[in-house]
C-alpha positions in Angstrom: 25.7 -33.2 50.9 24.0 -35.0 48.0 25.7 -35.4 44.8 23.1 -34.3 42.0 25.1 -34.6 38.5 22.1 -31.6 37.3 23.4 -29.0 39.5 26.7 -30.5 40.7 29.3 -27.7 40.8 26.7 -24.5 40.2 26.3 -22.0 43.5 23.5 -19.5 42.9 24.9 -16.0 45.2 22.4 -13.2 45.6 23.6 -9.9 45.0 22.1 -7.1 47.0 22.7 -7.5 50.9 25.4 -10.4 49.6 27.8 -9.4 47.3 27.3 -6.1 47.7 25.5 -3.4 50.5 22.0 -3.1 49.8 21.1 0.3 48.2 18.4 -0.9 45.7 17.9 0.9 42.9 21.5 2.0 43.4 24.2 -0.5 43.7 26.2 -0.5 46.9 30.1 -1.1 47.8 31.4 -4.3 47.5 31.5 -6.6 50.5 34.5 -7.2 52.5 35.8 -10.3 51.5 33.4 -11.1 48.5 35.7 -11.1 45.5 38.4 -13.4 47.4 35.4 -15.7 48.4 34.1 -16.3 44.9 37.5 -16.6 43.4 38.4 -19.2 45.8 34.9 -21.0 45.0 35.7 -20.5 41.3 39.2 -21.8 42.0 37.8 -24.9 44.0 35.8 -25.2 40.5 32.0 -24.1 41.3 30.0 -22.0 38.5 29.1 -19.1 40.2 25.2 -17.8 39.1 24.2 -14.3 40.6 20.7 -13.6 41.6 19.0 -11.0 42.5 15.3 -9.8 43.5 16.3 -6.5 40.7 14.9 -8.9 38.2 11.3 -9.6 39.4 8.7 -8.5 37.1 6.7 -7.9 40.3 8.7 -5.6 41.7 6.2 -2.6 41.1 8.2 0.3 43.4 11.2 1.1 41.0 9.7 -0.3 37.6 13.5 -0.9 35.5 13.8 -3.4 32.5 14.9 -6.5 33.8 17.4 -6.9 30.9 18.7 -3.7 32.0 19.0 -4.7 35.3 21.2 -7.9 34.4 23.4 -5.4 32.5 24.2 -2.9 35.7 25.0 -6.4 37.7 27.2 -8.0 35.0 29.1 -4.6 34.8 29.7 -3.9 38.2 31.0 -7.3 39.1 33.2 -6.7 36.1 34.5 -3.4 37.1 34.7 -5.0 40.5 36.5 -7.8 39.4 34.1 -10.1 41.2 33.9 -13.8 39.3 30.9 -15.0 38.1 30.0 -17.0 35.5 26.5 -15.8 35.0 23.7 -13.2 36.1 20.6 -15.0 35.6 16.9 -13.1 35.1 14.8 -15.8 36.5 13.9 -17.4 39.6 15.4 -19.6 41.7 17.7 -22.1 39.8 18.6 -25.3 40.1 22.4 -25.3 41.7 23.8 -27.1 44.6 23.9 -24.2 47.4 22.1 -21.0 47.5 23.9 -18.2 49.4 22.0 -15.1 50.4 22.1 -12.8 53.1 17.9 -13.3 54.2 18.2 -17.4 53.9 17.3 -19.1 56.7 18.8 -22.6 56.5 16.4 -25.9 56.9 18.4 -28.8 58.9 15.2 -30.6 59.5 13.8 -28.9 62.0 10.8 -26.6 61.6 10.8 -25.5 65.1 14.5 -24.3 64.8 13.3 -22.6 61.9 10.5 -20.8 64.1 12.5 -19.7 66.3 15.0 -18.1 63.8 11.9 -16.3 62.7 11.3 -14.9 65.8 14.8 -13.9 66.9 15.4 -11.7 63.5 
């Protein structure tokens, strides 16, 4: 793991499919597991930044204010008490792992990728 001092410490989570069951435009139940996880990452001192798709402008099929979106997120993983630091309504940040439940994880070999491709 490289040490980047920009986005030391930051680990962007997705939040449909991640955090919780995906049941977009609705918000599904939490994940087994998922507030213990990010606590312990918050514990272990990471800045937790939630993601999520819900804040696209291009998303065309269920047209919701993106700001409003942000909202809905920020309160669920409230009244979940699910740690976070931040729900962010851009694109990809900056941070020093992404976890998300589509990722397909590059080790330097394209054909491995491929084949993860394939087999989903």
């Amino acid at each position: 793991m490289k040490n980047d001092t920009i986005i030391s410490k930051i680990i962007t989570v997705d939040f449909d499919g991640t955090i919780c069951d995906f049941n977009y435009p609705n918000i599904g139940a939490p994940k087994e597991g998922v507030k213990e996880a990010l606590r312990e990452l918050k514990d272990m001192g990471y800045e937790i930044h939630i993601l999520s798709c819900r804040t696209n402008p291009e998303l065309k099929k269920y047209p919701i204010d993106r700001q409003e979106q942000v909202r809905m997120m920020e309160k669920y993983l409230t009244d979940h008490d699910i740690p976070f630091d931040v729900v962010l309504n851009e694109f990809k940040p900056l941070a020093l792992f992404y976890i998300d439940d589509r990722a397909i994880e590059y080790r330097g070999d394209w054909k491995e990728v491929i084949r993860k491709v394939k087999n989903d």
